[in-house]
N, C-alpha and C positions, 0 to 999 in steps of 0.2 A: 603336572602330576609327577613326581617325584618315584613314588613305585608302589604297582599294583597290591590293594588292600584285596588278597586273595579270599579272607572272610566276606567280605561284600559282594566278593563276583560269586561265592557259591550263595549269600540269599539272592541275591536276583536272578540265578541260574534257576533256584528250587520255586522264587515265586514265577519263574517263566515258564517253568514244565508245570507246577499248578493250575495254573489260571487266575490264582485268588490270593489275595494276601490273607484269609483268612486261612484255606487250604491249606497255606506255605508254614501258617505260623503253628497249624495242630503239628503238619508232619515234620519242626525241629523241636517242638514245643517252649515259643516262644510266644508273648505276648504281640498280640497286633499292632501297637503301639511301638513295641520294641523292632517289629518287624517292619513297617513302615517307614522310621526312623531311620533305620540300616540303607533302608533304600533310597529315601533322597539324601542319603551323605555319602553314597556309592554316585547318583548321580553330579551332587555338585562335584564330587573331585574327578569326575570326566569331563564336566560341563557339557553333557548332553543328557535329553530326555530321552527314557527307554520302553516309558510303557504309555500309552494312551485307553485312557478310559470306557470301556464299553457296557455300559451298562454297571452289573454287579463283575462281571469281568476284565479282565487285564488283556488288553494286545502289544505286542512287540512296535514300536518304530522302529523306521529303517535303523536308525542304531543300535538299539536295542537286539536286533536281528541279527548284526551283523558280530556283537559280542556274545550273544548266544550260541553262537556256533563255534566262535573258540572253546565259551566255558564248557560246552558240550564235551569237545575233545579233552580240554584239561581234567574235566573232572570224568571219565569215560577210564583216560589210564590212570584216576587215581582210585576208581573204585578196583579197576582191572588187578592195581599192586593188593591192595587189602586184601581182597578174594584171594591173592595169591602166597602173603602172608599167612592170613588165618586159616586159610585149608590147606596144610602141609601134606596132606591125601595126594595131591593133586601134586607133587613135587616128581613122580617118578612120570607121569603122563608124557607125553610126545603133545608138542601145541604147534597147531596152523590155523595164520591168521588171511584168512582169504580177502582182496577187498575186490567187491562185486560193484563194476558199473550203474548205476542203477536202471538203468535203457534195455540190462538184458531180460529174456523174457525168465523167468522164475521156475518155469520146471525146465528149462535147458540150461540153468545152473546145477538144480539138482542133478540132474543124469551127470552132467562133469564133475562134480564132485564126491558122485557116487560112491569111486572107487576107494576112496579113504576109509568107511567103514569096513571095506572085507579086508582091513590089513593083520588083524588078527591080534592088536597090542592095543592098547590105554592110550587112548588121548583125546585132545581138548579141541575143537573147531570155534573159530569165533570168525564170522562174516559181519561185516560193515559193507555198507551198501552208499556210495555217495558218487558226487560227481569225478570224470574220470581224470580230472589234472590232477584231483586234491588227492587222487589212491595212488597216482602214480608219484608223487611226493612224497607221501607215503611207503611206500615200496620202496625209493631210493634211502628213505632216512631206515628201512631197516623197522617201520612199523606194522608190515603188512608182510605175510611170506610170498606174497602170489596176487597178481591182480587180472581178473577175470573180464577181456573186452570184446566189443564186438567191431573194434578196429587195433591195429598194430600200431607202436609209437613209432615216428619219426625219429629220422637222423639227426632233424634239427631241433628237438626234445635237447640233446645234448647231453641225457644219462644213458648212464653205461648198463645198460638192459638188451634183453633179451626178450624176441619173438617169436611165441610158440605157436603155429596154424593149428590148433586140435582140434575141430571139429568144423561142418559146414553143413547148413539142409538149402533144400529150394524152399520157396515161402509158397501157401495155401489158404485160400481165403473159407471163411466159416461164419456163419451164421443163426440164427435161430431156426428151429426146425420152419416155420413161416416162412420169413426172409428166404432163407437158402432153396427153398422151394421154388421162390418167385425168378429166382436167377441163377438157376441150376444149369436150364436151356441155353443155350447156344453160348456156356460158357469158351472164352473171356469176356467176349464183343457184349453179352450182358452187363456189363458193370460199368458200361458208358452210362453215366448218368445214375448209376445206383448209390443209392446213400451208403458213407464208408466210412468208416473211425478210423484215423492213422497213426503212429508217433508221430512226435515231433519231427519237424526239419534236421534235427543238427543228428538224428539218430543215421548209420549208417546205413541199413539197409532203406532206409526211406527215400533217402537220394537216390539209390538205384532204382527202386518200383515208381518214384517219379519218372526218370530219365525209362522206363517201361509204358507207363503209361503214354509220353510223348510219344514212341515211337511208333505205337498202335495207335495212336489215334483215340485212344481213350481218355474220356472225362469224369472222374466219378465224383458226385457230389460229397467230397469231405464236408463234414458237417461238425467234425471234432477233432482236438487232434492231443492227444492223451500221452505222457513219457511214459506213464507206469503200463507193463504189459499188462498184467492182472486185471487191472482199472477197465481196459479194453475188453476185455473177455467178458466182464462183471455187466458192461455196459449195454454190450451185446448180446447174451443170454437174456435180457429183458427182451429185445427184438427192435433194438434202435436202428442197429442195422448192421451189416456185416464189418469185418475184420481180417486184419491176415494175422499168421502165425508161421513160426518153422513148421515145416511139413511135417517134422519128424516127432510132434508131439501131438500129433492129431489126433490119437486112440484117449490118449490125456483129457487135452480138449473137450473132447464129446464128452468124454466120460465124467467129467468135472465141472462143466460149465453148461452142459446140456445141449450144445450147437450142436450144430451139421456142417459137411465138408461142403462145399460148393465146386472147388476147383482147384488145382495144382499150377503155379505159376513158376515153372521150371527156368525159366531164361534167367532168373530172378534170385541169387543164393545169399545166404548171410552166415556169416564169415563168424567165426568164437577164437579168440586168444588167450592164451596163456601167458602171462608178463611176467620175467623174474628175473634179479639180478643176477643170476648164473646159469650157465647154460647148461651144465647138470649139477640139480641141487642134490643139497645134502640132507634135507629136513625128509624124512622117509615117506610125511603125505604129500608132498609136491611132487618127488619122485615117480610118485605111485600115479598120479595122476596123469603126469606128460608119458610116463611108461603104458598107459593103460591107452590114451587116447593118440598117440602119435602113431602111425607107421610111418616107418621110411621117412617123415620128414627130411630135406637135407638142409644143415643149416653151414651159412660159411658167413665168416664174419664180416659184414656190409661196411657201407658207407660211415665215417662217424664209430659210432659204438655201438649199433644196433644189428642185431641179426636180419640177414636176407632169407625170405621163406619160402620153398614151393609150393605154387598154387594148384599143379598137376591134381587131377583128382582121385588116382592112385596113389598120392602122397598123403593125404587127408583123411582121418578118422570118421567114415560116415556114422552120425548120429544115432541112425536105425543100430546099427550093431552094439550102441553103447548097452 
């Protein structure tokens, strides 16, 4: 392939977010003929298949899936430029591009980005939500102002970043008013054996309330194991069965999701980061934010090109206060 037929990657982009080549063809309003056509002559000059047949709908193959995620991003900052051409309004604004791990939990994004609105000036937020190598690649190329984690990069990362500690809760397990009832009593030692949603393994707090559970002597029948936090809370408000959560968005919680508190698992804390190429930014809502959520951090420049952070808990912005 000699070089990318960028009209071809945005119709298989627009028939991939469709579902349908017919879909694809009202919303550029092209013939389906014409639109089909496009697409196996996008396919032959890759020499891969990208869609398999389902029925009246279209599914990605592994290939297909895997160029859809670029064309995502390419055409993601080419709507971003137009928006940014045609509305000249929008030219005096202040813009922050936050990118959000997708592992962390959803309303302890919010509370950390709280601070941005009470700055009292015009501006623009845009959140992307993806896995955390691709934001931190992001972040170094200068696409991203701020990357939001619930672990610190490494020295052996090799980018010249910076580690902000801003915030920390103990985790708390919750349930449906039923459930949480049934294993209220003799919390923890109740949860041996009680049916549990968890994130994933690769989540960092997961690894720790594993390495908790060994230590007690606790076995709880995971029964699922969900990355999106929301997904979990959604799962368990039906009454499949209990969950944990930051402690510090419990009032949230119940109030949103309908649960009950069951118990506080204090030994147990999860960690929120700030990532950004400068150790004090210049962009006013980044500023705003490590000003709002740091005390006293002390930061001294570590191993490599990464900040060293203390873990002290008078160094750490607790959550409740945010």
């Amino acid at each position: 392939m000699a070089h990318l037929n960028y009209q071809h990657l945005y119709y298989f982009w627009t028939v991939a977010k469709s579902g349908t080549i017919t879909r694809a063809s009202e919303r550029l309003a092209l013939s389906q003929p014409t639109m089909s056509s496009q697409i196996a002559a996008f396919e032959k000059a890759i020499d891969s298949q990208l869609f398999h047949k389902d029925g009246r709908r279209l599914t990605l193959t592994d290939a297909g899936r895997q160029i859809f995620e670029y064309a995502e991003q390419i055409f993601r900052l080419g709507e971003e430029l137009a928006s940014s051409i045609q509305d000249r309004s929008t030219a005096n604004r202040s813009r922050l591009s936050v990118g959000v791990v997708n592992s962390l939990p959803k309303l302890v994004v919010y509370r950390l980005l709280k601070p941005v609105f009470g700055l009292g000036q015009p501006f623009q937020m845009h959140c992307y939500e993806d896995k955390r190598e691709r934001l931190l690649a992001e972040l170094t190329l200068h696409g991203v102002d701020l990357v939001l984690s619930d672990a610190p990069v490494t020295s052996a990362n090799g980018s010249r970043v910076y580690n902000h500690l801003i915030a920390q809760s103990s985790i708390s397990v919750f349930g449906s008013p039923e459930t949480a009832g049934r294993y209220r009593n003799d919390f923890p030692l109740s949860l041996d054996r009680a049916p549990l949603l968890l994130q994933t393994a690769n989540i960092e707090v997961r690894r720790s309330l594993d390495e908790w559970f060994e230590d007690h002597k606790i076995r709880p029948d995971v029964i699922a194991e969900i990355e999106d936090s929301a997904l979990l809370k959604t799962f368990a408000s039906e009454g499949i069965s209990l969950i944990v959560a930051p402690s510090v968005v419990r009032d949230t919680v119940e109030r949103q999701y309908g649960l009950e508190f069951v118990g506080e698992i204090k030994d147990v804390t999860e960690q929120f980061f700030a990532i950004t190429t400068q150790r004090k930014s210049k962009n006013a809502a980044v500023a705003a934010i490590l000003k709002e959520h740091i005390h006293g951090v002390r930061e001294s420049h570590g191993s490599g090109a990464v900040n060293n952070y203390s873990t002290k808990e008078a160094d750490v912005c607790d959550l409740a206060q945010i």
